[in-house]
Residue, then its C-alpha position, 0 to 999 in steps of 0.5 A: x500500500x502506497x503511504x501517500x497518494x499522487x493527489x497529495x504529493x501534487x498538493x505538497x509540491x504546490x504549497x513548495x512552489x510558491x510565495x508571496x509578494x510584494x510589487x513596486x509600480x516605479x520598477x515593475x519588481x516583485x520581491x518574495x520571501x522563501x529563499x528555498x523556491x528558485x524562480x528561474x527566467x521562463x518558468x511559468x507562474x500564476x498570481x492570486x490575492x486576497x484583495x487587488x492585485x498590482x494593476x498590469x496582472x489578472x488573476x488566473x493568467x500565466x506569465x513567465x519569470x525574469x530572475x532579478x535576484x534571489x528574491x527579486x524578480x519581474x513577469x512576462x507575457x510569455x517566454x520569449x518576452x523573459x527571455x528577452x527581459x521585456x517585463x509588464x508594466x506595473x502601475x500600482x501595488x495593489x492591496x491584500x496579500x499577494x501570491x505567485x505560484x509556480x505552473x507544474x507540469x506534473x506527471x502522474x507516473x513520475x510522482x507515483x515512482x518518485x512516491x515509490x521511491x521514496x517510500x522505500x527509503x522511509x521502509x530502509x531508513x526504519x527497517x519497518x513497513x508501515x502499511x500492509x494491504x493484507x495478511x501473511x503468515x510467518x512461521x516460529x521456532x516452538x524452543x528458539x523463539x520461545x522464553x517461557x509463555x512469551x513468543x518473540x516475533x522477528x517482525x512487527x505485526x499490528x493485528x491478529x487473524x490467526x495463532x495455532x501451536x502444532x496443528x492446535x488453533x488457539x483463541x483470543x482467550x488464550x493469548x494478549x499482545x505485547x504491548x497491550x494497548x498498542x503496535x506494533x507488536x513484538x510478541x504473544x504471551x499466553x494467559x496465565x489462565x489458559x491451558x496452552x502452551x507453545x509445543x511440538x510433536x517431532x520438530x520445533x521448527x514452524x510448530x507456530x504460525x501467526x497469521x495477520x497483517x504484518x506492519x507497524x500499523x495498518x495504515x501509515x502514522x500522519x508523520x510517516x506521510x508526511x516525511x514519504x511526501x517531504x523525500x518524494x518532494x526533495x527527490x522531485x526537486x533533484x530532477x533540474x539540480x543536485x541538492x547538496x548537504x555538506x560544502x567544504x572548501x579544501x585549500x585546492x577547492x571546493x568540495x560538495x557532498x550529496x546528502x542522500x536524504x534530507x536531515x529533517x527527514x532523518x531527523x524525523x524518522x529517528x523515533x520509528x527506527x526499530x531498537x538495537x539497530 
């Protein structure tokens, strides 16, 4: 199961691509404020406001980039025009909140890859599913995955179909989760009331097996998504430019480093990582 859809993603990628602004009539700038979007001369941008925009823009219409600076930049009526530096004369500043924002032009099976992929870093950086669409079955050891009354799982599970011990099925009477209140879980331990116990007849191996859906839960927590859409969004944004983590300047230049995966998003899914690895 996909922890985030492409609508979502698509939803994450605009909240990235854009901003607000400010215009100035005498020079026809626009000045924003994030200094992590790049606007690049002929990318496509629409505007919008909470009250009136500068007089020279309309709502809805696509206009085209003329980088100033970083956070300065001019519009055009079309991609030629920016190119050329031809900018809209803006002959007022308008009033309310202004916003630009980017045109995508977003590919449904790039983002669901990009979320694929992204997904199964978030799997490898926790070594744990979060998601399971269905039931398996795995099967135990009735000695060596045995202490006690208490069965070891080697997975996390977050819901029980079925346990039986040497061809005997056993019922939700005999058996709580540990933990109790929560998944995921991390093993079975038979009531101190039930008559079972974990046994074999000839051989202990796969005398036990545990049906159900084997994952952390069954369906991603909300910062699991959020961290999956974050990677998907920095993976996309790897496609025009390689994003860099560590720059260092040794004395015969300068040295960047890929990051791999962001800090934040490491950082982030510290909490899920499963104990002792």
């Amino acid at each position: 199961m996909a922890y985030a859809a492409v609508a979502d993603l698509k939803q994450y990628l605009d909240i990235l691509n854009q901003d607000t602004f400010t215009a100035v009539a005498a020079t026809d700038l626009l000045t924003v404020t994030k200094p992590q979007v790049s606007w690049n001369t002929g990318d496509p941008v629409v505007v919008s406001t909470s009250g009136t925009l500068p007089a020279g823009l309309v709502a809805g219409t696509v206009y085209y980039v003329i980088h100033v600076a970083d956070l300065t930049l001019k519009l055009a009526t079309s991609s030629a025009l920016a190119t050329a530096g031809t900018a809209i004369d803006i002959t007022t500043a308008g009033t309310g909140t202004h916003t630009i924002k980017k045109q995508l032009n977003l590919d449904d099976d790039l983002l669901e890859d990009l979320l694929t992929r992204a997904q199964a870093r978030v799997d490898q950086e926790t070594r744990r599913t979060f998601e399971a669409a269905a039931d398996g079955t795995r099967y135990f050891d009735a000695v060596d995955d045995v202490d006690g009354r208490v069965l070891f799982l080697d997975e996390d599970l977050c819901s029980i179909t079925s346990i039986t011990n040497n061809g005997t099925a056993l019922t939700s009477a005999d058996y709580v989760t540990e933990p109790r209140n929560e998944t995921p879980y991390w093993g079975i331990r038979l009531r101190k009331s039930s008559s079972q116990s974990w046994t074999f007849s000839s051989t202990p191996e796969d005398a036990i097996e545990v049906t159900g859906k084997w994952s952390y839960s069954e369906s991603a927590p909300d910062d699991i998504v959020h961290w999956t859409l974050r990677l998907a969004g920095y993976y996309y944004k790897q496609r025009d430019a390689q994003v860099y983590d560590v720059t260092a300047s040794p004395e015969m230049g300068q040295i960047t480093i890929p990051q791999g995966m962001p800090r934040d998003v490491r950082e982030g899914l510290k909490r899920y990582k499963k104990v002792g690895l």
